[in-house]
N, C-alpha and C positions, 0 to 999 in steps of 0.2 A: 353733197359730200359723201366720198368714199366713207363709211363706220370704218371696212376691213383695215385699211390703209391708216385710219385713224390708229385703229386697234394694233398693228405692227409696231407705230413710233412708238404708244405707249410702252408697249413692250419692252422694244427696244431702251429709251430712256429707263425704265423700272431697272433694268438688269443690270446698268451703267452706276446708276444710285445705289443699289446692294452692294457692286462693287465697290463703291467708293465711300461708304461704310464700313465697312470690312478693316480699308485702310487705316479710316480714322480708327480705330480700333485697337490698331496694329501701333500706329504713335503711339496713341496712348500710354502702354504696356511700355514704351520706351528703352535703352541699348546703354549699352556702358560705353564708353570713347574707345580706342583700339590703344593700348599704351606700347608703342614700339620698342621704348627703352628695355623692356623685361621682354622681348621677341628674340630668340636665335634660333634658325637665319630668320631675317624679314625678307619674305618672298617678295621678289620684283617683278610680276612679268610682262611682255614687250607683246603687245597685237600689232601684225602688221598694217592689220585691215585691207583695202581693197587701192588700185591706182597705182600713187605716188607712195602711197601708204606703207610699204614693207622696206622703202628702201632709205628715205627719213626717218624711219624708224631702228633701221639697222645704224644711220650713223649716231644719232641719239644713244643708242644701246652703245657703240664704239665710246663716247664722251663719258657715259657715267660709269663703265667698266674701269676706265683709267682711271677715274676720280674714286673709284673704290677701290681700286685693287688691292690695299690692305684688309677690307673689310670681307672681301670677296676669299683672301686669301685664306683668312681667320675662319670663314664659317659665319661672319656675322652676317651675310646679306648674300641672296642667291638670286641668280637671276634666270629666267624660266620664256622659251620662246614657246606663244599661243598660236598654231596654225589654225586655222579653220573659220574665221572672220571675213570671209571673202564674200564678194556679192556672188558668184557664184553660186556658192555651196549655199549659201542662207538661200536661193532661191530655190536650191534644188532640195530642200524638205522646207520651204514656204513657210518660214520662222525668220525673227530682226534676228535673233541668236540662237542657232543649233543647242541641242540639248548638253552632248558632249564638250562641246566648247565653253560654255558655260558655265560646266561643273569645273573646269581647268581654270577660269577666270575664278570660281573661290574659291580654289587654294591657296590664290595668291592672295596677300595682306594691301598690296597696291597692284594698279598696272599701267605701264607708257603703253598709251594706242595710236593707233596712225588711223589719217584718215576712212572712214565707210561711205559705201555710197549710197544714198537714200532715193528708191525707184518713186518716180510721178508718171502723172499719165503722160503716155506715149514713148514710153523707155522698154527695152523689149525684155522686161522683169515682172511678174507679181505683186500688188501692192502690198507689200512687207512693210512693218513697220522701221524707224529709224533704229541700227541698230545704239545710237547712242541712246534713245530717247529710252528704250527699251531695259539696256545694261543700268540706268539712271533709275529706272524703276524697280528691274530687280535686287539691285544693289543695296538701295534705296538712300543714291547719292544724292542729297538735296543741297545743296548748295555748290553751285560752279560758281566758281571764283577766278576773275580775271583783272589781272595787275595790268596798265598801262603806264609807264613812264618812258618821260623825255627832258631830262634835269635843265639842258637850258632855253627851252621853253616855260619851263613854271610848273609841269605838269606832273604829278604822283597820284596817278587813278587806283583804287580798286574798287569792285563792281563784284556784289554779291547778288549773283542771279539765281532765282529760284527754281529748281532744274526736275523737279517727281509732280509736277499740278502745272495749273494754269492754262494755255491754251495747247500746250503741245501732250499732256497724259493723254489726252484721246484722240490725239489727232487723227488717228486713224480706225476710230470707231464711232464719224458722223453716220450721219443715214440720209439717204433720197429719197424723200418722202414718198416723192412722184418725181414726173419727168424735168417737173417745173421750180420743183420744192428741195431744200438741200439744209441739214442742219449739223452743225457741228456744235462742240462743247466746253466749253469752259469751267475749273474746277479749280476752287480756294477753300481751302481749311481752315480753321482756327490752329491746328499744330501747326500745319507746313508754315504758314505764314509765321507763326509766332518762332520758329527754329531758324527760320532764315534771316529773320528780322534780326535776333540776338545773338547771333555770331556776328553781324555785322556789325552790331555795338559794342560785342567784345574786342573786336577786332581793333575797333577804335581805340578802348581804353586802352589795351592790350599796348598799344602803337602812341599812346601819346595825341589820337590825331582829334579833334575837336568838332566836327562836324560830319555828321549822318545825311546823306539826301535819301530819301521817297522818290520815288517814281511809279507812278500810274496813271490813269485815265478813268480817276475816278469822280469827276463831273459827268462822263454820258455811261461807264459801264458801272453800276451803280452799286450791285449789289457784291461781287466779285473783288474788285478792285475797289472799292469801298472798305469793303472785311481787309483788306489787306492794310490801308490807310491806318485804319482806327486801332488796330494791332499795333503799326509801327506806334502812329502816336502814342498808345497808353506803353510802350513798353521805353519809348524814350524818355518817359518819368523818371523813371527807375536811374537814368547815365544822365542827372543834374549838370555836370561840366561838359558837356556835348553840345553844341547845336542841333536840333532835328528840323529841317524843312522840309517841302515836300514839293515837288514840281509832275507837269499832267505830258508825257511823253514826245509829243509833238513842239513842244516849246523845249523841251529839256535836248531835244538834237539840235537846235537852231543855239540854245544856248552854250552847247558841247562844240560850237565855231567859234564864236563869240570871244575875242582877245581881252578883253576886259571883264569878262566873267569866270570864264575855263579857269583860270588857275585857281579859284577859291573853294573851287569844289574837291571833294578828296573820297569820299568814301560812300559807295551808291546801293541801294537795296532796290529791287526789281522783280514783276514776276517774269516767270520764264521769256514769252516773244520779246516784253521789250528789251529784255535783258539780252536776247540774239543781236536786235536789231542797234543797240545803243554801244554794246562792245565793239560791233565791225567799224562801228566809225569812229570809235577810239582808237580803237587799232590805228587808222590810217595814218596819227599823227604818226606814230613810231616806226611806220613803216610799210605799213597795208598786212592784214590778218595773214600773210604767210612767215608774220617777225612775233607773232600773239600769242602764248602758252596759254592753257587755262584747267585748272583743278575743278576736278567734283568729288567733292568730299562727303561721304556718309561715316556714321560715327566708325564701321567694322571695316567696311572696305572706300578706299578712295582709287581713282582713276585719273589720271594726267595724258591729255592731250593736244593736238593744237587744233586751232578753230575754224581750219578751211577746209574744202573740199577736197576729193580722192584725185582730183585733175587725171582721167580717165585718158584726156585727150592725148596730152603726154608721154605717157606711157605706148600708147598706137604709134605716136611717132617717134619713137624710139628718144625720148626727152628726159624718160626719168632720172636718169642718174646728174643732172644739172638740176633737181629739184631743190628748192633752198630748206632745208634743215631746220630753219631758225625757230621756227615754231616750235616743233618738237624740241630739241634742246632747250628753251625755254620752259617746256613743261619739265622736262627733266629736272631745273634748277628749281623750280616749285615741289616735285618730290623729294628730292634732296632734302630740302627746308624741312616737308612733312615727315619726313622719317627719323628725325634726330641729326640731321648734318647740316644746322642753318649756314652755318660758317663756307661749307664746299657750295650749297647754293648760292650767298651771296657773290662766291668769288668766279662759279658762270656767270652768273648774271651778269657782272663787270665786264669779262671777255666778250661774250654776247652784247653789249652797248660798245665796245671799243670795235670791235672786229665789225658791225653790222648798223653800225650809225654813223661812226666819227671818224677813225683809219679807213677804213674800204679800202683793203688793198688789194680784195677781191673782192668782183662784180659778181652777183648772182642774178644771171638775166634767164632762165629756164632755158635757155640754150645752146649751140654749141662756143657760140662767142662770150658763154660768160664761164665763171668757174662753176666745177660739180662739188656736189654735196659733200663727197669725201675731201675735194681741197677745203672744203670751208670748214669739215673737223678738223683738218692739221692746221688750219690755220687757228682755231678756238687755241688749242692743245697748247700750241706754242705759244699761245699769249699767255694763254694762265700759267706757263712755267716762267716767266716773267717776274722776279721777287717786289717790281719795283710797279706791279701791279694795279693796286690802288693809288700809289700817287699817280698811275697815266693816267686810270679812270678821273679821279678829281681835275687835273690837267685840264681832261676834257668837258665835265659837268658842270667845273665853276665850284 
């Protein structure tokens, strides 16, 4: 046995643990909530990011301009476009986020982001960290929160994913040991675990809704997803009128098909990967992750964006402007909610299920044969000028 090579991983692991100390540290010491109501203007600013990413985000921006425009008018709410989020530029000073862009992302009190693209081996990029995973860390937005519903199926998800730890903080600070030898990291707290777990229960009270699920894999990763378990359990003490159960990841996606089960479940707490992997196929019911908004919320700064890829491809072939929107507006209607205007989000959200589940009176096929992003804002626009609004949505939901 190599000692030298021994002596590197130590190393390297010692320097990852300091770090990750640090953090805990840094909970500790704990943040006040961001209180909007006493905020003028509340800064809103739009990243394009990279792809499809600048131009779903320009119609998202086009949606909630309208829906503010008294606010906009007032001084109450300013909205601020972020350039420099590009996989480009992040490659060409070998940062997830340029230092300049960075400081522009906190000025703002929120920000609608459009897809980034995260380079793997064989992409002709530097292995850069994810810039979400990164803005998630420096923000120190721990909880991604994503809503799934589809009212005449049974179903009303939300999914509190745990978005600053678990397998993706380091994902890009394993080590090779040797040629043969490869270790990556995993990383649970006692705070992060206990801040995500308790918004998720708040959320319940909060809502009326009765039951919490767990999710982990804490039968083979033991110590990790263990700490996270025993956190939820003791903190679901505390919410007596709750349900807490707790399901092991791989049973809980076979269950999330499952017609006889899915509709019972309501309100789901996760670390970070399974939290990736358990939204996208939520997603599918309502539509496939380009119909899926999703919030990361930190107590100072939160972030809204949608959950798919930059579709790079698209864009080469000239496809972008047929990109479907839905996501991003969708996030949009979740910042709305977060900033003091639950009322103008609930009533996207309704145009967004009528326009994109139940009418389709336009098709968004990424193509030239279907509608572009911009018809499918006018076609939002025109619905929620609609007074008779909400009675179409119930019409349609039952």
């Amino acid at each position: 046995m190599d000692k030298k090579v021994v002596e590197k991983a130590k190393t390297h692991f010692e320097n990852l643990v300091t770090e990750q100390l640090a953090r805990v540290e840094r909970m500790k010491k704990g943040e006040e909530w961001t209180d909007f109501g006493g905020l003028k203007p509340i800064i809103v600013g739009i990243i394009g990011g990279d792809g499809i990413g600048p131009y779903i985000a320009a119609d998202a921006q086009r949606v909630l301009e309208t829906m503010l425009a008294d606010e906009l008018k007032s001084g109450k709410v300013e909205f601020r476009v972020i350039e420099g989020l590009t996989i480009e530029n992040r490659a060409k000073v070998n940062k997830a986020i340029p230092d300049d862009v960075l400081e522009e992302i906190k000025k703002c009190h929120v920000t609608l982001k459009g897809p980034t693209t995260t380079p793997r081996k064989g992409d002709p990029w530097p292995n850069i960290e994810s810039a979400n995973v990164a803005m998630r860390r420096y923000l120190d937005l721990f909880a991604n929160v994503r809503p799934v519903k589809v009212p005449r199926e049974g179903l009303d998800w939300v999914f509190f994913r745990e978005n600053t730890e678990g397998a993706y903080v380091l994902g890009s600070c394993g080590i090779d040991v040797t040629e043969d030898l490869a270790f990556d990291f995993k990383v649970i707290t006692s705070q992060g675990a206990e801040r995500i777990i308790r918004l998720a229960f708040d959320h319940a009270k909060k809502n009326g809704i009765n039951r919490v699920t767990i999710v982990t894999k804490a039968n083979v990763v033991k110590t990790t997803d263990g700490k996270f378990l025993k956190i939820g359990q003791k903190i679901a003490e505390e919410y007596p009128g709750i349900e807490c159960d707790d399901w092991y990841i791989d049973i809980m996606t076979a269950k999330l098909v499952d017609p006889k089960r899915r509709t019972a479940f309501k309100v789901f707490v996760l670390p970070n990967l399974y939290g990736d992997i358990l939204t996208d196929e939520a997603a599918e019911f309502q539509g496939g992750v380009g119909t899926a908004g999703s919030a990361n919320i930190g107590k100072k700064y939160s972030m809204f964006e949608a959950i798919h890829g930059s579709a790079p491809r698209m864009v080469k072939e000239g496809r972008a402007q047929h990109a479907d929107p839905s996501s991003m507006i969708r996030a949009g209607a979740m910042l709305l909610s977060h900033i003091g205007f639950p009322e103008k989000g609930k009533k996207l959200e309704m145009a967004l299920d009528i326009c994109g589940q139940y009418e389709k009176k336009l098709v968004m096929t990424g193509r030239s044969d279907g509608a572009t992003g911009n018809d499918f804002c006018d076609y939002i626009l025109a619905t929620m000028k609609d007074p008779e609004l909400e009675k179409r949505w119930k019409a349609y939901t039952g």
